[in-house]
PyMOL commands that place a pseudoatom at each C-alpha (Angstrom):
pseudoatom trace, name=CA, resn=UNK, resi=1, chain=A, elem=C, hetatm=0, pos=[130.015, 93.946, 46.666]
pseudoatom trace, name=CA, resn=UNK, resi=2, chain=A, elem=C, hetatm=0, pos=[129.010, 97.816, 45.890]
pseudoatom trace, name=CA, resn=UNK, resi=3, chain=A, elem=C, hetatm=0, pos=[128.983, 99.963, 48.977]
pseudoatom trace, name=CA, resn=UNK, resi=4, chain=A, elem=C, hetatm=0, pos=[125.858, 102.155, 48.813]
pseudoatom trace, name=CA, resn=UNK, resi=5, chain=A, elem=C, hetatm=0, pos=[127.102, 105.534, 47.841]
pseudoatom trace, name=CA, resn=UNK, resi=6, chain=A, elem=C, hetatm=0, pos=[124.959, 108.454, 45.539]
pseudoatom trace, name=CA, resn=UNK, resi=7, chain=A, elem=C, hetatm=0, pos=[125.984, 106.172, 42.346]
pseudoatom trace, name=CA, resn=UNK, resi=8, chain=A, elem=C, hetatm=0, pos=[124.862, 103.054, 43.260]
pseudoatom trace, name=CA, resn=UNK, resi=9, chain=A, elem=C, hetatm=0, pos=[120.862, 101.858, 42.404]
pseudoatom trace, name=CA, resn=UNK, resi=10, chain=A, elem=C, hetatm=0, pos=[120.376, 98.947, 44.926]
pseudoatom trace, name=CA, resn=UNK, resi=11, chain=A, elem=C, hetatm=0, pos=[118.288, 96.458, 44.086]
pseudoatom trace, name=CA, resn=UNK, resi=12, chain=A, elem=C, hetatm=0, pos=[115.860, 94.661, 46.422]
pseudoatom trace, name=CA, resn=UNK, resi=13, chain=A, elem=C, hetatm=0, pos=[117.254, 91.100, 47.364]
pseudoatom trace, name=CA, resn=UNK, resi=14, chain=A, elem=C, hetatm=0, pos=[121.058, 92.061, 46.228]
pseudoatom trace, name=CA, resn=UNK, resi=15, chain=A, elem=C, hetatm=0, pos=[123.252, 93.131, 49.444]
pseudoatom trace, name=CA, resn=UNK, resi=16, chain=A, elem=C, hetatm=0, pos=[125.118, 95.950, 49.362]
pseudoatom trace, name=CA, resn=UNK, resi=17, chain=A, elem=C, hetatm=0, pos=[127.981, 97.917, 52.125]
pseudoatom trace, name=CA, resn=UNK, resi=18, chain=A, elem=C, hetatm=0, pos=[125.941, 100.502, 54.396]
pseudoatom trace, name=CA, resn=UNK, resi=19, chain=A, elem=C, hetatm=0, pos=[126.583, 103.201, 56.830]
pseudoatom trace, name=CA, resn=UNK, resi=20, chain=A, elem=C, hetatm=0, pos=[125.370, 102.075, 59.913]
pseudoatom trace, name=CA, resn=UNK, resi=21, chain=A, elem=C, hetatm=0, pos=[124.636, 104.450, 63.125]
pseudoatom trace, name=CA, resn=UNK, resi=22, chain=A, elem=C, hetatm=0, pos=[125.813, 102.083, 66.182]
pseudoatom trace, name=CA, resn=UNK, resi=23, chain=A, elem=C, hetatm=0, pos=[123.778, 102.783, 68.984]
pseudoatom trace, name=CA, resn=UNK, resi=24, chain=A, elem=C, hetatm=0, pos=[123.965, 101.601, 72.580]
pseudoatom trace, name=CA, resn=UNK, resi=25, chain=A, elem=C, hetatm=0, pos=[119.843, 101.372, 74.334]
pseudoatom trace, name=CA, resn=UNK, resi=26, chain=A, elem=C, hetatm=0, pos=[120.659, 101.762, 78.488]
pseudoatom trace, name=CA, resn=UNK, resi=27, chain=A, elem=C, hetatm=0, pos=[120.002, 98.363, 78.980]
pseudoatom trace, name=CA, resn=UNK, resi=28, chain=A, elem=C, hetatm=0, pos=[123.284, 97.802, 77.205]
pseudoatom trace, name=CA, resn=UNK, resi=29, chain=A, elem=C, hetatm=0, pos=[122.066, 96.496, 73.969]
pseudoatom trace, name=CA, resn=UNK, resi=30, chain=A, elem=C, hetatm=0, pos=[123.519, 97.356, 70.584]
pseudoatom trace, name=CA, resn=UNK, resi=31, chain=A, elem=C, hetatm=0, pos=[121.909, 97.726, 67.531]
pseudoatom trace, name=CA, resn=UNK, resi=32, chain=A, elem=C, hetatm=0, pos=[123.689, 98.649, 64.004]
pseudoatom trace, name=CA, resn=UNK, resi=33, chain=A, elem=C, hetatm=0, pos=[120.825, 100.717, 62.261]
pseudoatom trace, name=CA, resn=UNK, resi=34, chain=A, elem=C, hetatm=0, pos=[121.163, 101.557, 58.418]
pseudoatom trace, name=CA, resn=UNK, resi=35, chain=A, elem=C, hetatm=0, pos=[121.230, 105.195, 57.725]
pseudoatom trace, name=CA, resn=UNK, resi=36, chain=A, elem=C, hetatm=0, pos=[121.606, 107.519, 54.590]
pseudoatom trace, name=CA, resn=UNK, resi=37, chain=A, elem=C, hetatm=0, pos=[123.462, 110.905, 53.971]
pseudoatom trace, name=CA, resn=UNK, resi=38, chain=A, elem=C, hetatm=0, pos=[125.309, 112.717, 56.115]
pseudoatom trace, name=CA, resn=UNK, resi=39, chain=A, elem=C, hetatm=0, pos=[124.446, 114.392, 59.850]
pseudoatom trace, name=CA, resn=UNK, resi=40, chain=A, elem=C, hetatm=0, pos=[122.647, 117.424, 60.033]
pseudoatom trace, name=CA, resn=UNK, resi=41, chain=A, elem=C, hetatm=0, pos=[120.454, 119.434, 61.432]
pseudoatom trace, name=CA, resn=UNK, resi=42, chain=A, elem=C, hetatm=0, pos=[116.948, 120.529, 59.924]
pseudoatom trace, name=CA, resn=UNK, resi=43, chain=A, elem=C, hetatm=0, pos=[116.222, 123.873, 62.528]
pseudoatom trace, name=CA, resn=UNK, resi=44, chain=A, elem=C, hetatm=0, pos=[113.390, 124.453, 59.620]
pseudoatom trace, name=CA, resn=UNK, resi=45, chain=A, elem=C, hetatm=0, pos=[111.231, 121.727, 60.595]
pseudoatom trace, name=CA, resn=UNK, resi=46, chain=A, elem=C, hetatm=0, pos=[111.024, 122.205, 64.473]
pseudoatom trace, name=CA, resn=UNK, resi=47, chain=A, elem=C, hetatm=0, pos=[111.537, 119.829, 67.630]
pseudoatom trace, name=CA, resn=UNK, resi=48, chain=A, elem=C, hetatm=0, pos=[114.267, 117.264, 66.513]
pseudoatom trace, name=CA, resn=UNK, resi=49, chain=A, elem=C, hetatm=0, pos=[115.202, 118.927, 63.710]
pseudoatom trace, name=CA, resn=UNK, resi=50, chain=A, elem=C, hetatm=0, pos=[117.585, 120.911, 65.882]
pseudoatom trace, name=CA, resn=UNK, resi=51, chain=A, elem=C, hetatm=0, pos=[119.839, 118.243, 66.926]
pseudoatom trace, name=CA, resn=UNK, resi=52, chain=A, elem=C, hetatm=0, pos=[122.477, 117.144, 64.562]
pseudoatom trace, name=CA, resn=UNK, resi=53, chain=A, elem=C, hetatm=0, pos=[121.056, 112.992, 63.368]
pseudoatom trace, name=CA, resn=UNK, resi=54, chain=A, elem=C, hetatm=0, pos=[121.237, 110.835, 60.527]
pseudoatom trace, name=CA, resn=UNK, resi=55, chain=A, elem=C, hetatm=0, pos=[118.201, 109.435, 58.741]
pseudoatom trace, name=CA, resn=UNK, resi=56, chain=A, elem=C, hetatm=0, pos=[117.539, 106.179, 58.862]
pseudoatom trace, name=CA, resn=UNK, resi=57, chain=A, elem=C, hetatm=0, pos=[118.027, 104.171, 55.319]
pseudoatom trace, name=CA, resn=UNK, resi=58, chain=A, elem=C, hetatm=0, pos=[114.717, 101.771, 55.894]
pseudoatom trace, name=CA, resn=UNK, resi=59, chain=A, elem=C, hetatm=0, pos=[115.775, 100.498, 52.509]
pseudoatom trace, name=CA, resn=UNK, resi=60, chain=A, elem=C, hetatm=0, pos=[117.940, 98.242, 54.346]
pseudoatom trace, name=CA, resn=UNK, resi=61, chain=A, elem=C, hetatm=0, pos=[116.223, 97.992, 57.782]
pseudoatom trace, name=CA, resn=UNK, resi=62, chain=A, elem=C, hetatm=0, pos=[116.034, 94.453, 58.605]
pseudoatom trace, name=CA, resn=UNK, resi=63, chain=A, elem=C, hetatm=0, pos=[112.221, 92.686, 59.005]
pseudoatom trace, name=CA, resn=UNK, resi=64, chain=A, elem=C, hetatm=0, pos=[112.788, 91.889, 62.765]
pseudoatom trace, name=CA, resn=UNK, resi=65, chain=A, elem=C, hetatm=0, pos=[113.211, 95.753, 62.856]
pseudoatom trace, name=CA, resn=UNK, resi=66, chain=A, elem=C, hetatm=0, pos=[110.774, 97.155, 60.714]
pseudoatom trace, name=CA, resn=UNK, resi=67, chain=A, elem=C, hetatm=0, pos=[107.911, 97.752, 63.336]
pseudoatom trace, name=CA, resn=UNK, resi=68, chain=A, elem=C, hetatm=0, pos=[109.881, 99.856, 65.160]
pseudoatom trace, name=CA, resn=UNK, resi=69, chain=A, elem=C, hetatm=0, pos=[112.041, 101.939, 62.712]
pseudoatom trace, name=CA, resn=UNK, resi=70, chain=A, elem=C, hetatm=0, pos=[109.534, 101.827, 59.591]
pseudoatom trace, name=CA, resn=UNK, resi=71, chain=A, elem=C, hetatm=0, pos=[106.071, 102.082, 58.389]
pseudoatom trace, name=CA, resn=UNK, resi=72, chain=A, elem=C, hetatm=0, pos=[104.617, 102.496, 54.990]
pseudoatom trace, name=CA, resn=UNK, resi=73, chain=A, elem=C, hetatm=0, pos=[107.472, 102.620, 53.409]
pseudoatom trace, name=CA, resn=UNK, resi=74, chain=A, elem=C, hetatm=0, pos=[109.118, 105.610, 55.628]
pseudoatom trace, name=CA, resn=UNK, resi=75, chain=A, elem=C, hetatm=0, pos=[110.995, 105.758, 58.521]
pseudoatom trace, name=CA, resn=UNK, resi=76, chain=A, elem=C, hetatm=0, pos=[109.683, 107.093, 61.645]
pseudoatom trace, name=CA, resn=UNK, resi=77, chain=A, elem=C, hetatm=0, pos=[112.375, 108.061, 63.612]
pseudoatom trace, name=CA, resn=UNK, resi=78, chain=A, elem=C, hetatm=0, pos=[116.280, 109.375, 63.284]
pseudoatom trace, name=CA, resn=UNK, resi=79, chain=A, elem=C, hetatm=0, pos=[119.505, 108.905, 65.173]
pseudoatom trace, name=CA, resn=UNK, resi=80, chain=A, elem=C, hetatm=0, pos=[120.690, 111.801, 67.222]
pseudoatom trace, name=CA, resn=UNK, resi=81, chain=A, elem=C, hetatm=0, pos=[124.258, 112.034, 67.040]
pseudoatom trace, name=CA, resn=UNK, resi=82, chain=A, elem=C, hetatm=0, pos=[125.056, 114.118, 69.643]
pseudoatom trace, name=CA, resn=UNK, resi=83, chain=A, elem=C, hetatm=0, pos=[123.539, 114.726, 73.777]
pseudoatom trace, name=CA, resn=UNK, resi=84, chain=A, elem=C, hetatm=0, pos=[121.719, 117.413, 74.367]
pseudoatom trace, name=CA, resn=UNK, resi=85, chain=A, elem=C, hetatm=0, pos=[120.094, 118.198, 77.513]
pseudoatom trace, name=CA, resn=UNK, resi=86, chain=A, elem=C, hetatm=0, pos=[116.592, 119.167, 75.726]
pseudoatom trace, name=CA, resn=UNK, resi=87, chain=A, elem=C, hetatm=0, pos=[116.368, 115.850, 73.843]
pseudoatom trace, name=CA, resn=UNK, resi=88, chain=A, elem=C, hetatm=0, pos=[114.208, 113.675, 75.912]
pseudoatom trace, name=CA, resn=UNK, resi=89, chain=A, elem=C, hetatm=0, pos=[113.386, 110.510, 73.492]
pseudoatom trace, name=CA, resn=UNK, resi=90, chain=A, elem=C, hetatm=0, pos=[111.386, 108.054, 74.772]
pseudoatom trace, name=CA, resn=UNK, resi=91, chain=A, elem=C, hetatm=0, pos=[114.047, 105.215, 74.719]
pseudoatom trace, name=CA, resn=UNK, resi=92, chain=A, elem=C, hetatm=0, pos=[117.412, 107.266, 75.694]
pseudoatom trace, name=CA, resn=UNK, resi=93, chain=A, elem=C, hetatm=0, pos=[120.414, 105.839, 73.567]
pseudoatom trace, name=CA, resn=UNK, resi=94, chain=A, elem=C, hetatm=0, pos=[123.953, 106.604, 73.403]
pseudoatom trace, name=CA, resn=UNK, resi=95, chain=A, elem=C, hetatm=0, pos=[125.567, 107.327, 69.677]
pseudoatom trace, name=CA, resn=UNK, resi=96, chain=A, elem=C, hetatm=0, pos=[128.858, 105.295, 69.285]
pseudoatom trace, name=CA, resn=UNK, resi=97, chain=A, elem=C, hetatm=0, pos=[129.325, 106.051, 65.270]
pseudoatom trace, name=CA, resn=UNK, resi=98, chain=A, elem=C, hetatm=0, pos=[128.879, 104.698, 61.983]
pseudoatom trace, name=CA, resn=UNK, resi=99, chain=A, elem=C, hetatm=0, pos=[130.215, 101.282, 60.646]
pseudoatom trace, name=CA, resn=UNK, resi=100, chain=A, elem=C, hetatm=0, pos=[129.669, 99.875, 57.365]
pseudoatom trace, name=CA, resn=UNK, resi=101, chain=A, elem=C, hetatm=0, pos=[128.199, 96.684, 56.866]
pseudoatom trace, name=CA, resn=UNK, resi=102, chain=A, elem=C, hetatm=0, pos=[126.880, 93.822, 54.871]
pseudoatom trace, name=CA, resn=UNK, resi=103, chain=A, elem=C, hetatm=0, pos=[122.949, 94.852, 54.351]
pseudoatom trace, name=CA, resn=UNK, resi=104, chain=A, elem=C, hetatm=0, pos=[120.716, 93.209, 52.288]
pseudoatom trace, name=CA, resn=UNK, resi=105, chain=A, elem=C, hetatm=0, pos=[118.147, 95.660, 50.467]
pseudoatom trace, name=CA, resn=UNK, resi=106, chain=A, elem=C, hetatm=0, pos=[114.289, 95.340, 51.050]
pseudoatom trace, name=CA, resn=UNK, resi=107, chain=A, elem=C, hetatm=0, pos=[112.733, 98.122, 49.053]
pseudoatom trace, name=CA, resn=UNK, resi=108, chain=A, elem=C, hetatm=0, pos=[113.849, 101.001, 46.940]
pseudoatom trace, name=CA, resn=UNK, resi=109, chain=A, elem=C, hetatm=0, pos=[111.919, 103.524, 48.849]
pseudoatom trace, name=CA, resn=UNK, resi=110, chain=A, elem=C, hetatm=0, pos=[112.973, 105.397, 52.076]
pseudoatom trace, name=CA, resn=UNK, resi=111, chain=A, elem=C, hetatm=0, pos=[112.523, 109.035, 53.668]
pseudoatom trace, name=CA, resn=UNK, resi=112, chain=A, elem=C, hetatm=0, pos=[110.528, 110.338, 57.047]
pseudoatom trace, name=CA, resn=UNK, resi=113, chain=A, elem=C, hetatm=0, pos=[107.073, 109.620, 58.173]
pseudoatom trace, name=CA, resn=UNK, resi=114, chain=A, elem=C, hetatm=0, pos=[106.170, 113.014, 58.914]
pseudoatom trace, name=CA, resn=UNK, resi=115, chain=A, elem=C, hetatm=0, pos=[103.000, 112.647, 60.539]
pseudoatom trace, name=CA, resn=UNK, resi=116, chain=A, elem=C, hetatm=0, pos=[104.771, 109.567, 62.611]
pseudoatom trace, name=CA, resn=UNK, resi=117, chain=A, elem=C, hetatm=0, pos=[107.279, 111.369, 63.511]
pseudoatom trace, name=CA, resn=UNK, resi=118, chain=A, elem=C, hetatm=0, pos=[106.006, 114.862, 64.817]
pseudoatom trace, name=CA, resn=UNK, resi=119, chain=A, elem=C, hetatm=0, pos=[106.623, 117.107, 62.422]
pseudoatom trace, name=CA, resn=UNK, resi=120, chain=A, elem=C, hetatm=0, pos=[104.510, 120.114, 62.267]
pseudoatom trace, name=CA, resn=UNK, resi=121, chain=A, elem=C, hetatm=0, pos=[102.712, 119.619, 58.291]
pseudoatom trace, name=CA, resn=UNK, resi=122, chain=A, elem=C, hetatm=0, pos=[102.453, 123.458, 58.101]
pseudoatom trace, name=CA, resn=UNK, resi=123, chain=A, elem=C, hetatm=0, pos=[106.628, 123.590, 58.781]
pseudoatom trace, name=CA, resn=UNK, resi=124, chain=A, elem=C, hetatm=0, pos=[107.435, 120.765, 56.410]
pseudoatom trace, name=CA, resn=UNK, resi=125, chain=A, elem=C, hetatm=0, pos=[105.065, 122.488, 53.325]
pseudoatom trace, name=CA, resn=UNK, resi=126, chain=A, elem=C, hetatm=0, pos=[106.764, 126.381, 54.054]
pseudoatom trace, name=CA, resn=UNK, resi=127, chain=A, elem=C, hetatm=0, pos=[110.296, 124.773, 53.611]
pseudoatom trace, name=CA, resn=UNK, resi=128, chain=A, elem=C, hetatm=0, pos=[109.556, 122.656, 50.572]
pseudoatom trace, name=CA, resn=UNK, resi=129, chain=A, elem=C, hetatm=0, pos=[107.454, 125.229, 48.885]
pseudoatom trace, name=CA, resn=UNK, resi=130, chain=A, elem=C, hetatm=0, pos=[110.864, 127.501, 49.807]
pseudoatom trace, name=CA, resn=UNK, resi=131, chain=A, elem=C, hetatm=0, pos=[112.529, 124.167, 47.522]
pseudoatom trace, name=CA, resn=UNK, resi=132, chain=A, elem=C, hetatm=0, pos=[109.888, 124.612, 44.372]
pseudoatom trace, name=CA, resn=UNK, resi=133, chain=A, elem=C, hetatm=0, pos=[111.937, 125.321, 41.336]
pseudoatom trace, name=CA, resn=UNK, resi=134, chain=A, elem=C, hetatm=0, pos=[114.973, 124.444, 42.178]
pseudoatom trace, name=CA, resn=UNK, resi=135, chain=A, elem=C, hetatm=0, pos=[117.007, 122.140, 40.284]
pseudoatom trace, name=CA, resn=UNK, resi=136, chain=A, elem=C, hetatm=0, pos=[117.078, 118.461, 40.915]
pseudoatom trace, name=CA, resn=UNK, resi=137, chain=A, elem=C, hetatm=0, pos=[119.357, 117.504, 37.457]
pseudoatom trace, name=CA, resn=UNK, resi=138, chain=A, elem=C, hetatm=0, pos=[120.852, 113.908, 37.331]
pseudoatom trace, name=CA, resn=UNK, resi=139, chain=A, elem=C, hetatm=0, pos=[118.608, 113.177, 40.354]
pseudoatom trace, name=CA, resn=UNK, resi=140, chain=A, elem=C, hetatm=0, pos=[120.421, 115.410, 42.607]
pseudoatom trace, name=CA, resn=UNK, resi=141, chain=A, elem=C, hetatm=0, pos=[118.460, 116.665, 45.898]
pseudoatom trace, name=CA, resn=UNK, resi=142, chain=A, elem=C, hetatm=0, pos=[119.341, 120.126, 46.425]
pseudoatom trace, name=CA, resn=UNK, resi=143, chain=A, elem=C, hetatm=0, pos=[118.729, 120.348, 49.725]
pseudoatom trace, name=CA, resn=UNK, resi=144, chain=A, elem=C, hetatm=0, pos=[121.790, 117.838, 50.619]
pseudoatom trace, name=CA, resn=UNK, resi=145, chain=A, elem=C, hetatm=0, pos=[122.926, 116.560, 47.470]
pseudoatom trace, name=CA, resn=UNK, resi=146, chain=A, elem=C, hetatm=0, pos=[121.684, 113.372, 48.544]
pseudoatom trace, name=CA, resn=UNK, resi=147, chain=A, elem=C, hetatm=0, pos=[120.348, 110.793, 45.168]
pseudoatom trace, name=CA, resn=UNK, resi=148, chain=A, elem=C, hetatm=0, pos=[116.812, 110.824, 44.250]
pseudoatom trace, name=CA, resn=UNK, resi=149, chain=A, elem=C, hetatm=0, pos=[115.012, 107.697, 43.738]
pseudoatom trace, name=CA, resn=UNK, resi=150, chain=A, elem=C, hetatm=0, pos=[112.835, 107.175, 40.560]
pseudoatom trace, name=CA, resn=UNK, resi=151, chain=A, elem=C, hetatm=0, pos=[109.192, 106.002, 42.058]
pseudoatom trace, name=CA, resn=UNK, resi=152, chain=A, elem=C, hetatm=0, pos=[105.766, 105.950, 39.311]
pseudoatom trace, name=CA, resn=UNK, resi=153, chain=A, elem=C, hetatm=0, pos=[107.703, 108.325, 37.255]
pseudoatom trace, name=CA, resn=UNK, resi=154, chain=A, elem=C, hetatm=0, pos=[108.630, 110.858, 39.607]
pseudoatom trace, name=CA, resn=UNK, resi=155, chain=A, elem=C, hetatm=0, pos=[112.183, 111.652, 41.503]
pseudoatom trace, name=CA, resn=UNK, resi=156, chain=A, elem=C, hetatm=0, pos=[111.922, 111.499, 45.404]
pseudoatom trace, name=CA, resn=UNK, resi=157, chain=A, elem=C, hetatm=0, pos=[114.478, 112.582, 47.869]
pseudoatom trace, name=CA, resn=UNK, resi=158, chain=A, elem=C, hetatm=0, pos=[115.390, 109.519, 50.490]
pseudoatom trace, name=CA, resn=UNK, resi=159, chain=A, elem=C, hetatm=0, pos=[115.959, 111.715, 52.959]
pseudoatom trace, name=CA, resn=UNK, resi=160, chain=A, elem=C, hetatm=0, pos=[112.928, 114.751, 53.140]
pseudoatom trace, name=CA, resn=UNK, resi=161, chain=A, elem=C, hetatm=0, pos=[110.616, 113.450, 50.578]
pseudoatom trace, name=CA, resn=UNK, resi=162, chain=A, elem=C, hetatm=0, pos=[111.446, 116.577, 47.880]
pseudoatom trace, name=CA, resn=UNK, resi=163, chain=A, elem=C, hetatm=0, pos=[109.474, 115.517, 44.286]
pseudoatom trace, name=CA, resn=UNK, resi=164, chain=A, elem=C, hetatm=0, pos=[111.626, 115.977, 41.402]
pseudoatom trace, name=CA, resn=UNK, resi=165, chain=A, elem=C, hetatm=0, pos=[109.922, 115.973, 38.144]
pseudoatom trace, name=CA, resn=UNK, resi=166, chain=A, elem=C, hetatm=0, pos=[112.275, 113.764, 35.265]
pseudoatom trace, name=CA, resn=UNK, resi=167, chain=A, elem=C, hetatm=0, pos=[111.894, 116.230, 32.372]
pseudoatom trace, name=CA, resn=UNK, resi=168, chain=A, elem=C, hetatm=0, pos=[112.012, 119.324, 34.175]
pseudoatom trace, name=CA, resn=UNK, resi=169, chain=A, elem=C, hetatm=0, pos=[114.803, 118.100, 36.734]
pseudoatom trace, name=CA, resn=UNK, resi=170, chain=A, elem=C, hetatm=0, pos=[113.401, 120.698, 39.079]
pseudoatom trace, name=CA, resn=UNK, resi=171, chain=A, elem=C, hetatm=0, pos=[111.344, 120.354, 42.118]
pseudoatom trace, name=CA, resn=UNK, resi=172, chain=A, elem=C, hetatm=0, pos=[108.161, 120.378, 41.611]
pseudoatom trace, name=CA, resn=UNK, resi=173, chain=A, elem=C, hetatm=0, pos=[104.652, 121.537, 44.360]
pseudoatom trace, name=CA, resn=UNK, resi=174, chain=A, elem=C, hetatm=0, pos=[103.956, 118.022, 44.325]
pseudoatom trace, name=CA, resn=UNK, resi=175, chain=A, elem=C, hetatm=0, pos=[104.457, 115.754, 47.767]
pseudoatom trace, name=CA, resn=UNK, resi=176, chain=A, elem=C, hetatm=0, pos=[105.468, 112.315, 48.194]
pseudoatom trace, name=CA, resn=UNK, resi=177, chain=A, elem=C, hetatm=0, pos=[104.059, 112.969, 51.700]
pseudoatom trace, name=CA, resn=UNK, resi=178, chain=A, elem=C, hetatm=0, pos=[102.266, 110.725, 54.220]
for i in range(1, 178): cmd.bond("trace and resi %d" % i, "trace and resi %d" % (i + 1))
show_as sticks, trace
zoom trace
């Protein structure tokens, strides 16, 4: 079995080894949620982009989860890795760290919900018009590095939702934005 990793195209239906953030909810239950990349922090965007989270892979979110952490073929929501006392989410959660496990894929398409999720539009458009131009060659991100996924001919980051144009491998002013 391939463990997802920037070389690996999964395939809907074919299970594959994820990253998965292990979080505890206060009422003591546990959930193993599939995420992508590595932790960061996005300052640019605003509001949770200043605490340090992983993304959450809804390529491999399971159906009986899918209402909750995706929509339209984005996420909605990341896992803060760290406690901070400004972070207020509405159900509080403790991180307990990443496992990899058995996932099956649903989709090839993942990255934020932006409207979902809170983002300011206005931030999200300054930082990738800041991105325009820049290369994107063997479907490279170069924001994180992270694979871009070929969708109707175009190359979209996972994680932010960059466009990459194939025969340019650059960036391009388009957005895979909803």
């Amino acid at each position: 079995m391939d463990r997802i990793t920037d070389n690996v195209e999964p395939v809907p239906g074919n299970f594959y080894l994820v990253n998965c953030a292990k979080i505890k909810y206060e009422d003591g239950s546990v959930f193993l949620i599939p995420v992508i990349g590595e932790p960061h922090r996005d300052p640019q965007f605003g509001g949770l982009g200043k605490f340090k989270h992983y993304h959450i892979d809804g390529r491999f979110v399971p159906q009986e989860l899918a209402g909750y952490f995706f929509e339209d073929g984005r996420t909605n929501q990341v896992i803060i890795t760290e406690n901070h006392p400004e972070y207020k989410p509405a159900h509080r959660y403790q991180f307990l760290g990443v496992e990899l496990r058995r996932r099956k894929c649903r989709r090839t398409e993942t990255g934020l919900l932006f409207k979902k999720f809170g983002l300011m539009p206005d931030k999200w458009y300054a930082w990738k018009e800041s991105m325009v131009g820049k290369s994107c060659k063997d479907r490279i991100c170069p924001h994180f590095g992270t694979k871009m996924v070929e969708v109707d001919g175009k190359w979209i980051c996972p994680i932010h939702n960059l466009v990459g144009c194939p025969k340019t491998e650059k960036i391009t002013d388009e957005t895979n934005y909803k």
